[in-house]
C-alpha beads as a LAMMPS data file, in Angstrom:
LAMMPS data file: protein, C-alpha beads

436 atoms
435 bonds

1 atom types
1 bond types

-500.0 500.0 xlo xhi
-500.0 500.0 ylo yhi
-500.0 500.0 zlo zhi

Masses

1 110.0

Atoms # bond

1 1 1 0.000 0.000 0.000
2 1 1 1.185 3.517 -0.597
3 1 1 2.013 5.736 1.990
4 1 1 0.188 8.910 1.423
5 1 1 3.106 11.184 3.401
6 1 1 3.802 14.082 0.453
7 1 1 7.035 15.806 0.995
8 1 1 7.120 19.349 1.134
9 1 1 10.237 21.165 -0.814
10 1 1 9.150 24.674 -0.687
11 1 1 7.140 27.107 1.531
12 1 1 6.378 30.121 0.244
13 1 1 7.215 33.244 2.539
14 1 1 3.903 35.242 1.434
15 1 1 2.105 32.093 1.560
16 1 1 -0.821 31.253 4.489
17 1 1 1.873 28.642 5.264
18 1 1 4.719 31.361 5.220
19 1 1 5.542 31.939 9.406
20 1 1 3.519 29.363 10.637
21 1 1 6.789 26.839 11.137
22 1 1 6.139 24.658 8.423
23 1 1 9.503 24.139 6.828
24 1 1 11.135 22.495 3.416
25 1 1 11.497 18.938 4.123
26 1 1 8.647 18.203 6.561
27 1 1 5.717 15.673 5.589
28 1 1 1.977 16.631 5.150
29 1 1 0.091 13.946 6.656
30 1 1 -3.425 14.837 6.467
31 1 1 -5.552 17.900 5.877
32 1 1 -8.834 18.348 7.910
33 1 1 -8.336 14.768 9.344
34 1 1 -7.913 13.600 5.840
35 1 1 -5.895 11.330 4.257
36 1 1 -4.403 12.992 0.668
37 1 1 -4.427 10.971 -1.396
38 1 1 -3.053 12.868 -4.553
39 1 1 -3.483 16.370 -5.540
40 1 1 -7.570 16.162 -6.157
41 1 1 -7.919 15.430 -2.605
42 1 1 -5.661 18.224 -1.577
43 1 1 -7.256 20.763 -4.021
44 1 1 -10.732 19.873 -2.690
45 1 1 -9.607 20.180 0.959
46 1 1 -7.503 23.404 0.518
47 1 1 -10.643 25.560 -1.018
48 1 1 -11.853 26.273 2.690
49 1 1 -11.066 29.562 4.307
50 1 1 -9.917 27.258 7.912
51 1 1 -7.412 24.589 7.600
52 1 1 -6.078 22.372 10.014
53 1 1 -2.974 20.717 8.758
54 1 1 -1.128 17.547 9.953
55 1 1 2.258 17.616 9.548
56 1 1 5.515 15.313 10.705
57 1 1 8.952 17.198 10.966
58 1 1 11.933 15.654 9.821
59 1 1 12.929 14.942 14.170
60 1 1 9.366 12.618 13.868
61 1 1 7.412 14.847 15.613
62 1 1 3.603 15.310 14.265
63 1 1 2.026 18.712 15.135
64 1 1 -1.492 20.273 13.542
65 1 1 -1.177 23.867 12.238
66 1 1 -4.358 25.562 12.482
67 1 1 -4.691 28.017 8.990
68 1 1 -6.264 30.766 7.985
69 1 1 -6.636 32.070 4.357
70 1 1 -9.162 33.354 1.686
71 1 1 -11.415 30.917 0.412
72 1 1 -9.806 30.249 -3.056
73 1 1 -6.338 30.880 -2.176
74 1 1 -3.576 28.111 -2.223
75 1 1 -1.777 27.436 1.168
76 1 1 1.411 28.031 -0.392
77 1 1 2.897 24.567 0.328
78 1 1 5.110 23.068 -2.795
79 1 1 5.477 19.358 -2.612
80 1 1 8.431 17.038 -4.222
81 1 1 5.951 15.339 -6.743
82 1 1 3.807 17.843 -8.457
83 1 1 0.128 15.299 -8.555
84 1 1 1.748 14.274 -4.873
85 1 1 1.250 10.677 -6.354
86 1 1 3.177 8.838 -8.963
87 1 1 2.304 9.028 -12.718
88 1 1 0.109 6.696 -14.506
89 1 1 1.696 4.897 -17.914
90 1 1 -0.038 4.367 -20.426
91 1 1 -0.987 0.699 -20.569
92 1 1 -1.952 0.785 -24.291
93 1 1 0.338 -0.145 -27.338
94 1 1 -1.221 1.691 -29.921
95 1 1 -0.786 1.491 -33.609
96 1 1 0.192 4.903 -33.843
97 1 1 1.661 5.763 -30.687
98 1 1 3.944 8.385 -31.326
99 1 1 6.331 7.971 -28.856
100 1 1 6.891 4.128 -30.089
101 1 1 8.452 5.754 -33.192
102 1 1 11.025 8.308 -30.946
103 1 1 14.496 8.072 -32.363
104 1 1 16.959 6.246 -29.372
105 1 1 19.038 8.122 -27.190
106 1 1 16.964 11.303 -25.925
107 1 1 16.097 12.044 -22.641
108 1 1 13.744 9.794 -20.642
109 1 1 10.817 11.869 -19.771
110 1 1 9.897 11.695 -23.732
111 1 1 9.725 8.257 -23.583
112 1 1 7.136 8.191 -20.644
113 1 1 3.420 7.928 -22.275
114 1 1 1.473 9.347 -19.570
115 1 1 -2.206 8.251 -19.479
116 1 1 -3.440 9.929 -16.080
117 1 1 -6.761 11.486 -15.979
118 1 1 -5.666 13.960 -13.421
119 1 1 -3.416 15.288 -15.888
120 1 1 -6.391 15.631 -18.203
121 1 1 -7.845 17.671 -15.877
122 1 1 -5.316 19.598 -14.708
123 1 1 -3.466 20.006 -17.680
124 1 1 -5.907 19.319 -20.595
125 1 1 -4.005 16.126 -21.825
126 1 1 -5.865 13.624 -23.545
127 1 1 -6.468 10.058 -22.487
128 1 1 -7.793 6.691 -23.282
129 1 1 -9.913 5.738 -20.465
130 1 1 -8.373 2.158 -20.294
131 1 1 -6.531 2.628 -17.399
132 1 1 -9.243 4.095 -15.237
133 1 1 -10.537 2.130 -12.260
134 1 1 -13.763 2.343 -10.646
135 1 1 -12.441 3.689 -7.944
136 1 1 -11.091 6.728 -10.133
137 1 1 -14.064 6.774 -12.222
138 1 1 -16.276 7.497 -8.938
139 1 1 -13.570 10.366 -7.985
140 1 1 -13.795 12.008 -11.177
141 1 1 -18.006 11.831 -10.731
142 1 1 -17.435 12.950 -6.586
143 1 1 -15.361 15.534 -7.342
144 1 1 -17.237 17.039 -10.675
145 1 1 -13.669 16.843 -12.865
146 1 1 -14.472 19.077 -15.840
147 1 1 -13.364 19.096 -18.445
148 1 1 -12.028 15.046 -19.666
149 1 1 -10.535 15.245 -22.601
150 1 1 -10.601 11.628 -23.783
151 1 1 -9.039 9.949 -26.801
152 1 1 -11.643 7.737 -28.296
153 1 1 -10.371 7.076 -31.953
154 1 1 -13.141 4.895 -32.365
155 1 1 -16.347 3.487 -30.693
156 1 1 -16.372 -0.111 -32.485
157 1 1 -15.181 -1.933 -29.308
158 1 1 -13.332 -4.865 -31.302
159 1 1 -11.400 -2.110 -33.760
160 1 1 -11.021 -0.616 -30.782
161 1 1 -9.075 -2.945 -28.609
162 1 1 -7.063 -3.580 -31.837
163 1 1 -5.678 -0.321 -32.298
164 1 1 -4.734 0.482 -28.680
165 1 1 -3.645 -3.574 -28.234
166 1 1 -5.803 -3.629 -25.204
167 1 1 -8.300 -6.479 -24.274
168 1 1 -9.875 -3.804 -22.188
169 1 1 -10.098 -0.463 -24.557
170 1 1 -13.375 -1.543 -26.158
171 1 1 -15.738 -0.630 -23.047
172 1 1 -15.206 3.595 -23.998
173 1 1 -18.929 3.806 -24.383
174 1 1 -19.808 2.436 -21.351
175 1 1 -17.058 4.697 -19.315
176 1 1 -18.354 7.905 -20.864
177 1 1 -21.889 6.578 -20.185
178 1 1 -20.458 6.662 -16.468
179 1 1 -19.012 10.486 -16.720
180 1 1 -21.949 11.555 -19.012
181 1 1 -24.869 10.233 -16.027
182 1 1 -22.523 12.629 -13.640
183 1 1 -22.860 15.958 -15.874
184 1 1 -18.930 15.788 -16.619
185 1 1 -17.775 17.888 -19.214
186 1 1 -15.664 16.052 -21.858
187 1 1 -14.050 16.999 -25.183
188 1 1 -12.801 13.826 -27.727
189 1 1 -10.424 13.902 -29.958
190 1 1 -9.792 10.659 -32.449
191 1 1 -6.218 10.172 -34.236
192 1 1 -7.186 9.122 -37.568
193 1 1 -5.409 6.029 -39.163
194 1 1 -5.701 5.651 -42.940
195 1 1 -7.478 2.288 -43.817
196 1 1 -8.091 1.722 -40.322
197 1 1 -10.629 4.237 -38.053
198 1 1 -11.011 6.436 -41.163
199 1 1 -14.281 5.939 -43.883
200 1 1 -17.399 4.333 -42.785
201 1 1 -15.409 3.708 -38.912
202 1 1 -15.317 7.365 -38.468
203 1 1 -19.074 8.098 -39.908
204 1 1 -19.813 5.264 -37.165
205 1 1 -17.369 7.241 -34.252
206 1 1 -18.587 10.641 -35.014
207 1 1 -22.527 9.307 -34.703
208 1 1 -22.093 7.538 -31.611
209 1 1 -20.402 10.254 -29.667
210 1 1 -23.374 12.984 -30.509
211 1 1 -25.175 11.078 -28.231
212 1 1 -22.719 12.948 -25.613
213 1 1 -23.433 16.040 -26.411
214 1 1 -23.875 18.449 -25.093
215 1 1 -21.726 16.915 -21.823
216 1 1 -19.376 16.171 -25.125
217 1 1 -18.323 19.671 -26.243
218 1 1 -16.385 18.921 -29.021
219 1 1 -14.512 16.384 -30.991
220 1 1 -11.405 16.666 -33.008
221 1 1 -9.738 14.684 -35.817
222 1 1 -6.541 14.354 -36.021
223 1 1 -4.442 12.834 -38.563
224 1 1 -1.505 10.172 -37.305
225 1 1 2.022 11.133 -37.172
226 1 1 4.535 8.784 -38.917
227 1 1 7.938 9.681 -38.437
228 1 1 10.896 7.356 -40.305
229 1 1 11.340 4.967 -37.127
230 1 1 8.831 2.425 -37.535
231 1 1 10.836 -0.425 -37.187
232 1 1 8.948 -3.590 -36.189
233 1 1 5.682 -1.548 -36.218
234 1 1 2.830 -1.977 -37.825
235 1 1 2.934 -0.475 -41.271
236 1 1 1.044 2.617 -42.027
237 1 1 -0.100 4.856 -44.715
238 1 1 0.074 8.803 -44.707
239 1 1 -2.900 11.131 -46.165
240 1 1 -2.475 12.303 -49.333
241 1 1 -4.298 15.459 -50.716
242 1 1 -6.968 13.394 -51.802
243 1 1 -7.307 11.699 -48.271
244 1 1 -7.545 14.782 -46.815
245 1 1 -10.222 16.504 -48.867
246 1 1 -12.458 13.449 -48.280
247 1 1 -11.920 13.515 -44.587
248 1 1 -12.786 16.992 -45.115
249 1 1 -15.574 16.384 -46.689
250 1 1 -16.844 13.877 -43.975
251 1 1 -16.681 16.024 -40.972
252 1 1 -18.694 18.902 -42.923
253 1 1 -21.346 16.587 -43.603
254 1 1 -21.930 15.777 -40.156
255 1 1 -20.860 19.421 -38.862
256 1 1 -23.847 20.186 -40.971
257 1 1 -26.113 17.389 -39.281
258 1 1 -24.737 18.510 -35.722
259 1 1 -25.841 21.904 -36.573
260 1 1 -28.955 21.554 -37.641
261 1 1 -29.946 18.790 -34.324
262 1 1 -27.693 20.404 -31.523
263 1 1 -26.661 23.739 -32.724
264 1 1 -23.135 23.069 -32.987
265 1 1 -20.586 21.891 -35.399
266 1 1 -19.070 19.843 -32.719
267 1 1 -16.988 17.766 -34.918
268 1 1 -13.618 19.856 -36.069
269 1 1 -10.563 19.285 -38.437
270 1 1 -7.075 19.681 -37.147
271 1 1 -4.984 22.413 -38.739
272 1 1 -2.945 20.125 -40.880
273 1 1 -6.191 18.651 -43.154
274 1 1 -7.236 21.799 -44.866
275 1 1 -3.175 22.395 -45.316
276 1 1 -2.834 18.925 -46.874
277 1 1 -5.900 19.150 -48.850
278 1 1 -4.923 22.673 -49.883
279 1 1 -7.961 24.086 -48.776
280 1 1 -8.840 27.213 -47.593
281 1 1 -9.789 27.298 -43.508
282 1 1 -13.025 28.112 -42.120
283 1 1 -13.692 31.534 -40.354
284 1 1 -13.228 32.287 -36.998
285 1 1 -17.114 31.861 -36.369
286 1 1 -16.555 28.314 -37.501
287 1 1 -14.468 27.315 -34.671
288 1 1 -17.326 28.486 -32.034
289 1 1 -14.922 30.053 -29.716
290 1 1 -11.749 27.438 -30.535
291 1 1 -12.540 24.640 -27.925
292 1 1 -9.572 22.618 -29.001
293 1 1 -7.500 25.159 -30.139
294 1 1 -4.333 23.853 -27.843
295 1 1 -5.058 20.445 -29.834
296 1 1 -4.176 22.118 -33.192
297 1 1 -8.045 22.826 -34.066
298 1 1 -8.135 26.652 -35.246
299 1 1 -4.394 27.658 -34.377
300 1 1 -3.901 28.907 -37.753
301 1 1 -7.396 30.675 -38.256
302 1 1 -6.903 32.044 -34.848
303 1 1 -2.799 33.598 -35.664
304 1 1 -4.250 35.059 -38.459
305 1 1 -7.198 36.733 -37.158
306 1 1 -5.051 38.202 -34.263
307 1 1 -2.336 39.067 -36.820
308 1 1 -4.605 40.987 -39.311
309 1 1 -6.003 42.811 -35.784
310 1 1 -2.757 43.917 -34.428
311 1 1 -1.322 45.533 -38.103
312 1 1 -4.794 46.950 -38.826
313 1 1 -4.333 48.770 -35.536
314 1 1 -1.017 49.807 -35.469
315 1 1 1.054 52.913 -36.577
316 1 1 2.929 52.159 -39.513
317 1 1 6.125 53.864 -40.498
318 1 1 9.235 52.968 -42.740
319 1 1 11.780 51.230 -39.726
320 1 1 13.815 48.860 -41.457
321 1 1 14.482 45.165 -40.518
322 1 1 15.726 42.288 -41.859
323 1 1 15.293 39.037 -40.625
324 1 1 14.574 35.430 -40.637
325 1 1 11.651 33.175 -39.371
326 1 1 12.350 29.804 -39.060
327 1 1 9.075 27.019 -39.769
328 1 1 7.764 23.950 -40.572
329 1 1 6.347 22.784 -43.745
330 1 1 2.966 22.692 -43.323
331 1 1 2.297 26.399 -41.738
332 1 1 5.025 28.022 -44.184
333 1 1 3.036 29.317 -46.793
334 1 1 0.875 30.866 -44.081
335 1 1 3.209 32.674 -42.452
336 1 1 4.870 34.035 -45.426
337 1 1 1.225 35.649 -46.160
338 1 1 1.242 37.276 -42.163
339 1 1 4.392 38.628 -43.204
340 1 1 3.443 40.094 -46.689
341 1 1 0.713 41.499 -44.456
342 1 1 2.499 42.869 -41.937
343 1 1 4.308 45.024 -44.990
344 1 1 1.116 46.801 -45.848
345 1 1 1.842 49.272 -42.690
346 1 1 5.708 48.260 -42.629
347 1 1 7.193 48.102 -45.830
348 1 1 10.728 47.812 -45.228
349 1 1 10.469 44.897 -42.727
350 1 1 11.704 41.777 -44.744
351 1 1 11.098 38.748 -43.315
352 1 1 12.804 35.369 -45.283
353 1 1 10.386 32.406 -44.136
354 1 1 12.949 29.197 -43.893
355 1 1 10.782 25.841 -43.869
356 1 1 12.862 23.730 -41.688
357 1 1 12.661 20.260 -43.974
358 1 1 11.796 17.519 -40.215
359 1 1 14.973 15.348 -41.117
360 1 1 15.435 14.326 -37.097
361 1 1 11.745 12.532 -37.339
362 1 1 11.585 11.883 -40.599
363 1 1 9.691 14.752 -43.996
364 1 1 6.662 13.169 -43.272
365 1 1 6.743 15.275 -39.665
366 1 1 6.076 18.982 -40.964
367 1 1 4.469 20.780 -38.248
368 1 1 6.581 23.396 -36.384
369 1 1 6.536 22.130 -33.102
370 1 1 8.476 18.972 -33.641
371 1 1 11.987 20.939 -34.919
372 1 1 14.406 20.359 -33.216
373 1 1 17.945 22.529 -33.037
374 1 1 19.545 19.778 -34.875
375 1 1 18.201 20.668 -38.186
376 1 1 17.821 24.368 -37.807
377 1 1 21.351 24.443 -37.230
378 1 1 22.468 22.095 -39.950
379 1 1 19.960 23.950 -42.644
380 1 1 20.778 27.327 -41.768
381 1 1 24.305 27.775 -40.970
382 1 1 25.293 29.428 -44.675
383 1 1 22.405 31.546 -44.536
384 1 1 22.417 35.148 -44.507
385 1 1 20.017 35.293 -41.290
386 1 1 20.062 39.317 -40.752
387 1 1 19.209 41.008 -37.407
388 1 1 17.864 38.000 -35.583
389 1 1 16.548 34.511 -36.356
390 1 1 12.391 34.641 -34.673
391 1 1 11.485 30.951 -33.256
392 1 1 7.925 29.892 -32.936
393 1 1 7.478 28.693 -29.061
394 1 1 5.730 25.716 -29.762
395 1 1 9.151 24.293 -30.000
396 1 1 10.107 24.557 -26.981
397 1 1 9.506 22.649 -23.794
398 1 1 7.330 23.863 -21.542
399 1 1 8.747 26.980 -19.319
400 1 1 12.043 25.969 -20.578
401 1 1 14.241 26.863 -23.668
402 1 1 15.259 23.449 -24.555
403 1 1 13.900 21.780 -28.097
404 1 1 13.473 17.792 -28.491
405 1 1 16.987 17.158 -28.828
406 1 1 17.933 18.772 -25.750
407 1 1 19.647 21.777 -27.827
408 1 1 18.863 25.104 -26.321
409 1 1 18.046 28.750 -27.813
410 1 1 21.667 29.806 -26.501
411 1 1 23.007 26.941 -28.497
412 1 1 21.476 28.107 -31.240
413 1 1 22.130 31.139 -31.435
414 1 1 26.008 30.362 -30.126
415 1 1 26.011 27.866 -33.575
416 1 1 24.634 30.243 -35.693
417 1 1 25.923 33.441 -34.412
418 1 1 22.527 35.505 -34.286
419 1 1 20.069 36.753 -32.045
420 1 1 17.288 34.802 -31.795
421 1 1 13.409 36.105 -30.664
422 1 1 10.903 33.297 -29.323
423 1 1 7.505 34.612 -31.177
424 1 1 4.564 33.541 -28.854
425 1 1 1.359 32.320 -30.543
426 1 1 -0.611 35.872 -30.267
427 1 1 -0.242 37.596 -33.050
428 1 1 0.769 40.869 -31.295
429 1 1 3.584 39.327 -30.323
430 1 1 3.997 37.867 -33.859
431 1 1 3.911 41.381 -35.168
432 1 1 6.598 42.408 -32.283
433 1 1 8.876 39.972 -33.323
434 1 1 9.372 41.764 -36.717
435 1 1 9.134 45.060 -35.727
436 1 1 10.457 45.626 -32.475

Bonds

1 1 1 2
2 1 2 3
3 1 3 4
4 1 4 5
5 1 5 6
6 1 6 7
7 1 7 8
8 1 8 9
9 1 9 10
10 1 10 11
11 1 11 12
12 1 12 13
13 1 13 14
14 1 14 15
15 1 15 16
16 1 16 17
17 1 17 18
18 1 18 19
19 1 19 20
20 1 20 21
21 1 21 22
22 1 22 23
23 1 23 24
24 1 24 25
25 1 25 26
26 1 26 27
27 1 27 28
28 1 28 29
29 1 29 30
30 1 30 31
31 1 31 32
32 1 32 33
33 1 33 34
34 1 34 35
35 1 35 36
36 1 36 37
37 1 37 38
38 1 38 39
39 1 39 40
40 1 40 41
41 1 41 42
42 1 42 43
43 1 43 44
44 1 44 45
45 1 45 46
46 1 46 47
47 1 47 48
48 1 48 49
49 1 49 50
50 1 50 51
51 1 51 52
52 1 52 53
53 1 53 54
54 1 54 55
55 1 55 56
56 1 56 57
57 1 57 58
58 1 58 59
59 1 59 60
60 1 60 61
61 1 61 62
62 1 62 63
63 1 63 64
64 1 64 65
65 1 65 66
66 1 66 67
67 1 67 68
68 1 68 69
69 1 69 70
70 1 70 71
71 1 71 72
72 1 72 73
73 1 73 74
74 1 74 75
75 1 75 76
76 1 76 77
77 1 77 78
78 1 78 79
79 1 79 80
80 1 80 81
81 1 81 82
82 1 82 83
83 1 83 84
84 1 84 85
85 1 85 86
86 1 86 87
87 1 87 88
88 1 88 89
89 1 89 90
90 1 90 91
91 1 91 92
92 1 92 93
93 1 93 94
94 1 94 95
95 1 95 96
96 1 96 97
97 1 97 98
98 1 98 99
99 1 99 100
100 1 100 101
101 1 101 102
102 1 102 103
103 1 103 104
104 1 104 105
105 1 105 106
106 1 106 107
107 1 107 108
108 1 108 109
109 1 109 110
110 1 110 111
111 1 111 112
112 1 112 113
113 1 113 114
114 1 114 115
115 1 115 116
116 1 116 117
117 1 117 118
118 1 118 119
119 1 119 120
120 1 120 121
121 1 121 122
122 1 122 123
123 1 123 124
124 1 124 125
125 1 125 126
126 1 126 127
127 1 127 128
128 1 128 129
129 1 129 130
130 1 130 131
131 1 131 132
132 1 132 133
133 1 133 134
134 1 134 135
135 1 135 136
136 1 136 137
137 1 137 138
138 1 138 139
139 1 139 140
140 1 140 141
141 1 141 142
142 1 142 143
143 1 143 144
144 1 144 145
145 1 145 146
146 1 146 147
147 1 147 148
148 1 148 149
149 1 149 150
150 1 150 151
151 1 151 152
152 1 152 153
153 1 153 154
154 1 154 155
155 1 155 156
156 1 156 157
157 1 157 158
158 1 158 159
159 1 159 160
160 1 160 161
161 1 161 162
162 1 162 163
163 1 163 164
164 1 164 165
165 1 165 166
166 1 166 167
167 1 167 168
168 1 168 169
169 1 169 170
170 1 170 171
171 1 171 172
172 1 172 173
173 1 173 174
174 1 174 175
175 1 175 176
176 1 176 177
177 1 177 178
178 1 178 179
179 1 179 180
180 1 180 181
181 1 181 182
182 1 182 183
183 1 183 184
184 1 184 185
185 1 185 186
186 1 186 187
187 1 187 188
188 1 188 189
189 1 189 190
190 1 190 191
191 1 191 192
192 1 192 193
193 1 193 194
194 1 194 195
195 1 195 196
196 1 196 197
197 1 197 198
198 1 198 199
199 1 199 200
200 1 200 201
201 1 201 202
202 1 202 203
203 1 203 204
204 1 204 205
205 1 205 206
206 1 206 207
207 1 207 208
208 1 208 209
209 1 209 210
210 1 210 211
211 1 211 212
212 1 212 213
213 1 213 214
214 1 214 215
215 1 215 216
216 1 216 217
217 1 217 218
218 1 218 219
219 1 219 220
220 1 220 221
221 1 221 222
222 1 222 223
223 1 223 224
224 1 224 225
225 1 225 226
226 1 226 227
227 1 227 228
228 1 228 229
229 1 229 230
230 1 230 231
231 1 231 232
232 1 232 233
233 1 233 234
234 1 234 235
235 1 235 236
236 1 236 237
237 1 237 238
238 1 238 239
239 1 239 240
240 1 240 241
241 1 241 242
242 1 242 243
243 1 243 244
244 1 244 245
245 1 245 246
246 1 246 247
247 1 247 248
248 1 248 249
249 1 249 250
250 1 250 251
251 1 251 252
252 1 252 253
253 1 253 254
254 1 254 255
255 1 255 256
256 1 256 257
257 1 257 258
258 1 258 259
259 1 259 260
260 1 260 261
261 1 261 262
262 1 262 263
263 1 263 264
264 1 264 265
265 1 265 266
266 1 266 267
267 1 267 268
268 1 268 269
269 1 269 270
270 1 270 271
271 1 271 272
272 1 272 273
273 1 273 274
274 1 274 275
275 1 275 276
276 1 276 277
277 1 277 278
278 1 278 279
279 1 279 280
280 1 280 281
281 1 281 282
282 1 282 283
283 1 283 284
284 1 284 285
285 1 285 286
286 1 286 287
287 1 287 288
288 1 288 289
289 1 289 290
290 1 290 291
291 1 291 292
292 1 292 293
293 1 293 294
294 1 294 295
295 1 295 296
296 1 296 297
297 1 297 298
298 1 298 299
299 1 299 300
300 1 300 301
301 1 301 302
302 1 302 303
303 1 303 304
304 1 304 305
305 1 305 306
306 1 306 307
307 1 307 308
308 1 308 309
309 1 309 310
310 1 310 311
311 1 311 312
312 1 312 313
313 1 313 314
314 1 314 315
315 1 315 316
316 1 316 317
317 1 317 318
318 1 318 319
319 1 319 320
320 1 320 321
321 1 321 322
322 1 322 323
323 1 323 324
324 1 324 325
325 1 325 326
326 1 326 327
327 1 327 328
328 1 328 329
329 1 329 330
330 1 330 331
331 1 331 332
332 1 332 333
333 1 333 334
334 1 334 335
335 1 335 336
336 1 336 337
337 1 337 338
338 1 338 339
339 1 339 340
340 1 340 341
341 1 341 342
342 1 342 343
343 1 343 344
344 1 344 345
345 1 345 346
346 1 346 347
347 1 347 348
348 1 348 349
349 1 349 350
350 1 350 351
351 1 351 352
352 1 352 353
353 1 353 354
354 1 354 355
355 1 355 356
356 1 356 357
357 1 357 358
358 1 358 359
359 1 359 360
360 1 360 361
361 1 361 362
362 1 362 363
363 1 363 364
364 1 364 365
365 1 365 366
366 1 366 367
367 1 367 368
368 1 368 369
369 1 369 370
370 1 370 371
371 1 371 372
372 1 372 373
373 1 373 374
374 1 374 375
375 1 375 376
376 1 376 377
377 1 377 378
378 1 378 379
379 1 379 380
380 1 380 381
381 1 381 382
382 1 382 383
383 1 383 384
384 1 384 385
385 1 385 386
386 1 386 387
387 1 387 388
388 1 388 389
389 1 389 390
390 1 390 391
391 1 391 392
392 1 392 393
393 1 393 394
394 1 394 395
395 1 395 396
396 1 396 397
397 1 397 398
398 1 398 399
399 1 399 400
400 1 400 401
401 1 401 402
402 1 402 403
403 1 403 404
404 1 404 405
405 1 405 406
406 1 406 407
407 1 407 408
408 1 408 409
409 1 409 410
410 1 410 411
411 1 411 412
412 1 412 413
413 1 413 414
414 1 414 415
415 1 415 416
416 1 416 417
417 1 417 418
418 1 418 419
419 1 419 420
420 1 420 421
421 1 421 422
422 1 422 423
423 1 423 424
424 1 424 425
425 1 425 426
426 1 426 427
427 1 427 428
428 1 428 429
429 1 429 430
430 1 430 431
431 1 431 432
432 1 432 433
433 1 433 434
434 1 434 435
435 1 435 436
């Protein structure tokens, strides 16, 4: 059995917790009485404005801290594991798991598949529901968790349990049966596989999860990612142009049919399907307020619309820069035309656009967030890169500068001797890059 003792490393001075005695390396044993279990225990717990807190110091000794604070403020207590619980794997081996086709010899947090619906919660991750016990299930429902973003990729239980190589995966329905009977809020999302989910299996996925809404909010399609280390996997097919356009066509039809039963579109194509099919992207209305925007659903539309906003109200005047902008494939020709726009109030700001060609993962990868410093450095070191070299932030890990590969901006910019501007994904700060 796990002992439920969470180790604190931090205590923040202005904190509730700040003069009370508390100290870095003490033990939280129980708030209110309570055993914590993880961090949805302690987040339920901590929203009271009196506290009573059970902690051991590191001599053994066990004292309760009486605490007061504001009703919605944290206690200012930072703990050595951030969900104060272990991670959950992913028990899965699916198909298309992209971190089954990772190159060897990177760093071993990317080759942790995480499949924890606390994380979906807290962090808007998606998972599969297999690894959910009843036990968890009847948390989520106790504690109102909302949103779950869940990766179905199919309702037929038997394709199902073949893609994700689980004897368990094919009881989804039932499990969102559970969250839907609790009023949970849930979005989908299905990674498409050609020959596989796609076709009459997706027609059959998208019809069985309206049921959902509107607990459901939204689903997204995705298409698979295949870099060139597939070794001993299953073999599988990329989408074409003509793949994409009838996938396209697919999710309009039943956009339509969600729209005219439920008032929604519900049903949305990732980014990369109108870019493959060479089709134009729906407005911003279409995206009804971009509810998977952070899974690649509306990114584009919504850079551009920002974009187009922030030079329409700025000052123009004749500053001159010259720089580069380093992207992938599929969002090149896009951000040449934010640039062209951009000109239209500052005409001598020259931006060269540099599509990054994915040779790390393999050309099939051509979405900017999976560069790594490897091949910027390698396909831009004879360039002429002017004033600075602007970086989409998508590239980097989370609160850090490092890429995949463990390069960082500084080495980077120490390789290719040039300053080099992270561009955030508003487009004020896409039209700062260039001009500032």
């Amino acid at each position: 059995m796990k002992n439920h003792e969470h180790r604190i490393v931090d205590v923040l001075p202005d904190g509730p917790c700040g003069n009370t005695g508390i100290q870095a390396g003490d033990y939280l044993l129980a708030v209110n009485g309570r055993t914590i279990i993880d961090i949805l225990d302690y987040h339920f717990e901590e929203l009271g404005e009196e506290l009573t807190l059970t902690i051991r110091h590191e001599d053994g000794t066990v004292e309760d801290y009486e605490i007061e604070k504001d009703e919605d403020e944290e206690i200012g207590l930072v703990y050595a594991e951030s969900l104060m619980d272990d991670y959950r794997s992913c028990r899965n081996r699916c198909i298309f798991c992209f971190i089954d086709q990772m190159p060897p010899g990177m760093r071993e947090t990317l080759y942790f598949k995480d499949d924890d619906t606390r994380l979906s919660f807290l962090q808007g991750n998606y998972v599969t529901m297999t690894n959910v016990s009843e036990e968890e299930i009847e948390r989520i429902c106790y504690y109102k968790l909302s949103p779950i973003n869940v990766s179905v990729h199919t309702t037929n239980p038997e394709l199902r349990r073949r893609m994700l190589c689980n004897r368990f995966a094919g009881e989804i329905l039932t499990k969102l049966d559970r969250l839907k009977e609790a009023d949970i809020t849930m979005n989908g999302q299905v990674v498409l596989v050609k020959g596989v989910n796609d076709g009459a299996e997706l027609e059959r996925t998208i019809h069985d999860l309206t049921a959902y809404i509107p607990n459901m909010q939204s689903l997204s399609i995705v298409p698979v990612g295949l870099t060139k280390f597939r070794d001993k996997l299953p073999k599988l097919e990329p989408f074409e142009k003509e793949d994409a356009k009838e996938v396209l066509g697919l999710i309009r039809k039943w956009q339509a049919i969600c729209r005219e039963y439920f008032g929604t579109n519900f049903v949305y194509a990732s980014d990369e399907w109108y870019l493959v099919a060479e089709e134009e992207l729906p407005g911003e209305d279409d995206y009804e307020g971009y509810p998977q925007i952070e899974n690649g659903v509306g990114m584009i539309r919504s850079l551009v619309t920002e974009v187009h906003e922030a030079v329409d109200h700025a000052v123009g005047d004749d500053r001159k820069r010259n720089l580069t902008i380093a992207t992938g494939k599929l969002a090149g020709p896009m951000i040449r035309e934010l640039c062209d726009y951009v000109r239209t109030k500052f005409p001598n700001v020259t931006a060269d656009v540099r599509v990054i060609r994915n040779d790390f993962f393999g050309e099939r990868i051509t979405v900017s967030g999976l560069l790594t410093g490897t091949d910027i450095i390698a396909q831009l070191k004879d360039v002429p890169l002017g004033e600075r070299l602007i970086l989409p932030q998508n590239l980097l890990r989370s609160g850090e500068d490092v890429l995949l590969d463990d390069m960082t901006v500084g080495d980077i910019e120490k390789a290719l001797k040039v300053n080099i501007r992270i561009a955030k994904s508003t487009g004020r700060d896409f039209l700062d890059s260039l001009t500032e």
